[in-house]
Backbone bond lengths (Angstrom), bond angles and torsions (degrees), N, CA, C in turn:
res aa  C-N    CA-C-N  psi(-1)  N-CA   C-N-CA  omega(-1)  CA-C   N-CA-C  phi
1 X - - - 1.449 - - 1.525 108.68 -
2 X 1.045 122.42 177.14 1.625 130.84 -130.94 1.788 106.13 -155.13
3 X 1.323 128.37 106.26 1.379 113.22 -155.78 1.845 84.51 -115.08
4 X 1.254 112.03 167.63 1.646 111.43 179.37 1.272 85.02 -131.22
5 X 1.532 118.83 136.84 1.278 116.65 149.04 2.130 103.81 -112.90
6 X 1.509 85.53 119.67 1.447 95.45 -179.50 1.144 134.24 -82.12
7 X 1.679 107.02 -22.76 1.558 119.94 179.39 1.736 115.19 -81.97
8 X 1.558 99.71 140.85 1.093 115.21 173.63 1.885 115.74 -74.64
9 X 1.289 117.79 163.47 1.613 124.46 -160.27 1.219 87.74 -139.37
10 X 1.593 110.19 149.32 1.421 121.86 167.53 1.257 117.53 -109.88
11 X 1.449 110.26 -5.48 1.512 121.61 168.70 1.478 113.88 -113.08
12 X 1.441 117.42 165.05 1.314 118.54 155.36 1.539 134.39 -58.56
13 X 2.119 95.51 -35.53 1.198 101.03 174.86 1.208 122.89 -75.45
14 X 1.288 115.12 -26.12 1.889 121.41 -174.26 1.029 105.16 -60.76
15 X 1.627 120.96 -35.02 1.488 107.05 -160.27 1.514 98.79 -112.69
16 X 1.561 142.17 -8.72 1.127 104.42 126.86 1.085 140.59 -31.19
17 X 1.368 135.56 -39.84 1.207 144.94 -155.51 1.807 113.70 -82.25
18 X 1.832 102.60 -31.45 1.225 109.01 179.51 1.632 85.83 -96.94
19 X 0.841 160.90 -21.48 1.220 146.32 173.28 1.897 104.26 -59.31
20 X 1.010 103.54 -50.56 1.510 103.59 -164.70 1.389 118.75 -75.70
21 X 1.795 112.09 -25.53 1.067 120.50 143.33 1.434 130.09 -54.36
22 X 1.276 124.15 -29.02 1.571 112.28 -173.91 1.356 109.74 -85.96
23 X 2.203 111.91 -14.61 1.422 104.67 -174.11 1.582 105.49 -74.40
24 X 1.250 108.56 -21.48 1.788 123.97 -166.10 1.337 97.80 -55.11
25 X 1.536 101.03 -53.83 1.617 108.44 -156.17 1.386 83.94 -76.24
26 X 1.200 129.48 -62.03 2.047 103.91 -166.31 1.799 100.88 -47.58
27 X 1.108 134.50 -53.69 1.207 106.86 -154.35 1.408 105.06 -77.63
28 X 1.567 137.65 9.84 1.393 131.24 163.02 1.490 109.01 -89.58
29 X 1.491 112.60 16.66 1.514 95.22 177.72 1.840 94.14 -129.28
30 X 1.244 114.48 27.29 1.604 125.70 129.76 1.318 124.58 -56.20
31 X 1.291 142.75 135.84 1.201 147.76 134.20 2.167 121.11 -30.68
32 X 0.976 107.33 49.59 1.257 123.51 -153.22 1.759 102.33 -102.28
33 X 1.086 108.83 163.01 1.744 97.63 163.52 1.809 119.40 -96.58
34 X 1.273 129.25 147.24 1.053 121.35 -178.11 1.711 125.07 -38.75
35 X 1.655 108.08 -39.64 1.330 111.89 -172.71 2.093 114.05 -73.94
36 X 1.416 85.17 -16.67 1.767 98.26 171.93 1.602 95.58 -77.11
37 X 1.246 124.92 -56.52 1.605 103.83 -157.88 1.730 98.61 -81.79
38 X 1.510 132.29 -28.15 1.326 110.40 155.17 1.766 131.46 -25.82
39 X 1.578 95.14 -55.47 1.448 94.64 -173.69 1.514 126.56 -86.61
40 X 1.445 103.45 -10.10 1.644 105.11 151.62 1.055 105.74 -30.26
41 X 1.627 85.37 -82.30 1.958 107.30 -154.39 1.155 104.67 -50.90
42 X 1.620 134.99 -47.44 1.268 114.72 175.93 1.377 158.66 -77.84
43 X 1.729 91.78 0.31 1.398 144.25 176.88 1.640 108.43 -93.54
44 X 1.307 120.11 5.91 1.845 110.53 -178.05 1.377 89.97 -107.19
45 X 1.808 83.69 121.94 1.806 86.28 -178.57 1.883 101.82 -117.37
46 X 1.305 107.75 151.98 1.820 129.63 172.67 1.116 108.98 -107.09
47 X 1.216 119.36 114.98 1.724 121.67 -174.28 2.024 90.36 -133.16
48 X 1.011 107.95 115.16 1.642 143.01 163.14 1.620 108.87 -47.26
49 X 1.226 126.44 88.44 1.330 112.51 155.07 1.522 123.21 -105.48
50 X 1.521 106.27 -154.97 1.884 99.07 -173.72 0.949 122.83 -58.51
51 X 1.632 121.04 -28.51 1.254 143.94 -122.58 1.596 109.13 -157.82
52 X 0.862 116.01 -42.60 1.604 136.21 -144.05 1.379 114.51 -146.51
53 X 1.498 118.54 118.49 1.564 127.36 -166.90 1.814 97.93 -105.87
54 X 1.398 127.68 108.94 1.272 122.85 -161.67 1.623 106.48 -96.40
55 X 1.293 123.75 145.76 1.672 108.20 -171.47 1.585 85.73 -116.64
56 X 1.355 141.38 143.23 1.095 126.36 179.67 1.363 110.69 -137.84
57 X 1.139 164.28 178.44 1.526 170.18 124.49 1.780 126.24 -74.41
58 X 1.387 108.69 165.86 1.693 104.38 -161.08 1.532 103.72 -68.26
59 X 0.886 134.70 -44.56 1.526 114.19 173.59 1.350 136.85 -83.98
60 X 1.342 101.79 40.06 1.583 117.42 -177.31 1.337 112.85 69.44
61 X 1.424 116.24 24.94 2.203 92.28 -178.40 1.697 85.75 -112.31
62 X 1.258 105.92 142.42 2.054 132.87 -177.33 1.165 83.88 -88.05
63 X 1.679 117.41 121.05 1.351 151.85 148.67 1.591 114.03 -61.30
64 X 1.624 109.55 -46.92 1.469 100.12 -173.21 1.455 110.18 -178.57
65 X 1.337 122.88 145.66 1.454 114.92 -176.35 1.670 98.91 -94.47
66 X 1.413 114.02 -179.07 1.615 132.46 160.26 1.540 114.11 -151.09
67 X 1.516 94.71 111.48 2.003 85.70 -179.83 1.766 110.36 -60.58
68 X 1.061 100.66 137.30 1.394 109.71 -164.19 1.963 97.75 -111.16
69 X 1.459 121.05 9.05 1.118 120.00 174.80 1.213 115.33 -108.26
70 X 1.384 131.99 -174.09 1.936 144.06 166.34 1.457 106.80 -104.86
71 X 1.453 113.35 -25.36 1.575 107.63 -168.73 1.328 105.45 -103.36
72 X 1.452 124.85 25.63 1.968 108.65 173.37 1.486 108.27 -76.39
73 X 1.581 119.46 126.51 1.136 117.02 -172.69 1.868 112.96 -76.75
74 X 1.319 121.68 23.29 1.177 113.75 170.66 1.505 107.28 -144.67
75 X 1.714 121.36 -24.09 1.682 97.56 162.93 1.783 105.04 -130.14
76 X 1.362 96.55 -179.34 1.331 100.48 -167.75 1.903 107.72 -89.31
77 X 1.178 123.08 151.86 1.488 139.24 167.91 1.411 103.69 -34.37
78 X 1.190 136.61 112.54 1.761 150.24 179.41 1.860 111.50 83.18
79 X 1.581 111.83 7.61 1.445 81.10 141.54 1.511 147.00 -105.12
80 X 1.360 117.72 -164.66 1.472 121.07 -142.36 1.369 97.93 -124.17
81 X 1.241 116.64 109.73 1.565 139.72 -176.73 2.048 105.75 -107.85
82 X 1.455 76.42 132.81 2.147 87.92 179.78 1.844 86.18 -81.12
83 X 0.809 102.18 169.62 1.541 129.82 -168.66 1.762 103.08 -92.63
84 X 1.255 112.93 113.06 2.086 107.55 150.75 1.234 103.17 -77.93
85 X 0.800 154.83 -69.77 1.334 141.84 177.21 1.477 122.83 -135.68
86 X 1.511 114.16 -145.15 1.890 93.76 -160.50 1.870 104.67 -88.02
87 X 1.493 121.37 -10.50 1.077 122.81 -168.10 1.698 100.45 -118.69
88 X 1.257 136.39 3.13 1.135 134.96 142.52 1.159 136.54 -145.48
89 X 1.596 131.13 -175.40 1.293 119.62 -167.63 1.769 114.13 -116.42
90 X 1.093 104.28 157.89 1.724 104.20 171.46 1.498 115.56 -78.00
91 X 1.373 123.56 115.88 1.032 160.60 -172.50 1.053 132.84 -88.59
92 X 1.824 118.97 7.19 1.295 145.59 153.55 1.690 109.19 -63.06
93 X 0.900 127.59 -43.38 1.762 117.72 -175.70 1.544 107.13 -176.16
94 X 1.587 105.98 177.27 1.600 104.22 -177.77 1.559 85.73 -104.15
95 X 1.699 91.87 158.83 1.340 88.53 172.22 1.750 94.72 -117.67
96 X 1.357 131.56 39.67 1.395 121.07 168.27 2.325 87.75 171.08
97 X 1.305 73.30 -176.84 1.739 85.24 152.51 1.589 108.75 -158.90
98 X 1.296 115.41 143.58 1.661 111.11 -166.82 1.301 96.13 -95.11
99 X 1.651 140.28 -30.33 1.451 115.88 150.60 1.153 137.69 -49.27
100 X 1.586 132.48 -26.36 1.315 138.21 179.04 1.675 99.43 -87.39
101 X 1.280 107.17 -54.88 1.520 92.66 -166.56 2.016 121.15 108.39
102 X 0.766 103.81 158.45 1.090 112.63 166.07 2.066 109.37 81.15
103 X 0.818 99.07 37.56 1.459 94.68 168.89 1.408 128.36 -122.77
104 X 1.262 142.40 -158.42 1.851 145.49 178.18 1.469 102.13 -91.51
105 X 1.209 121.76 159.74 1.195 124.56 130.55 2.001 114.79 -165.33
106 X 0.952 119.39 165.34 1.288 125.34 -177.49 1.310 109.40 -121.79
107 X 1.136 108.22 170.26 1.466 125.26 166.70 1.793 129.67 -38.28
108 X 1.031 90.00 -58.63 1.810 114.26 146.30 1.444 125.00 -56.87
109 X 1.030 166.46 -15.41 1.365 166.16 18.77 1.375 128.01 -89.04
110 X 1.450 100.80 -115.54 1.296 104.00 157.14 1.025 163.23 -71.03
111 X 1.821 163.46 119.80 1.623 119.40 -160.36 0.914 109.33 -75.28
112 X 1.639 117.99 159.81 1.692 128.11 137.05 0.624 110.41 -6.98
113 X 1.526 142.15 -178.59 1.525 159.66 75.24 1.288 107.73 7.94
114 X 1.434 124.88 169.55 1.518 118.03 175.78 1.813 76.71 -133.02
């Protein structure tokens, strides 16, 4: 299942915040046990780099990047990049922006492309 967060953010942090909320809520609408979707939620970690705001989960696998700058010469400041691997992101397209709002995301991060 597929959660939208529609509202726009005036911060970086807010809309992390609704971002990380909407992954919570998709993974509570698994058939899961309560003490699993506890430790999601309390297990989604934001770690700050130069460049790059990393969203990550409890056993180390990166859910999703967010350029956290104004000067990337190919996307804009709060969008939402799927991960190439655990120390950077794929750099083919955004798949949302958490300042604007209005895009998918799941539990897993970001979608594909369609």
């Amino acid at each position: 299942m597929t959660v939208y967060v529609r509202e726009s953010s005036e911060t970086i942090l807010s809309g992390l915040s609704k971002m990380k909320a909407a992954m919570v809520e998709d993974y509570h609408n698994f058939p899961v046990n309560d003490d699993m979707k506890a430790e999601y939620a309390d297990k989604l970690t934001v770690t700050y780099g130069t460049k790059y705001i990393k969203i990550s989960e409890a056993r180390g696998g990166v859910l999703a990047f967010v350029v956290g700058v104004d000067n990337d010469k190919k996307f804009k400041k709060g969008d939402i990049l799927k991960p190439a691997g655990y120390a950077a992101p794929a750099r083919n397209g955004a798949r949302g922006n958490i300042l604007e709002g209005g895009y998918p995301i799941n539990w897993t991060g970001p979608l594909y492309f369609k």
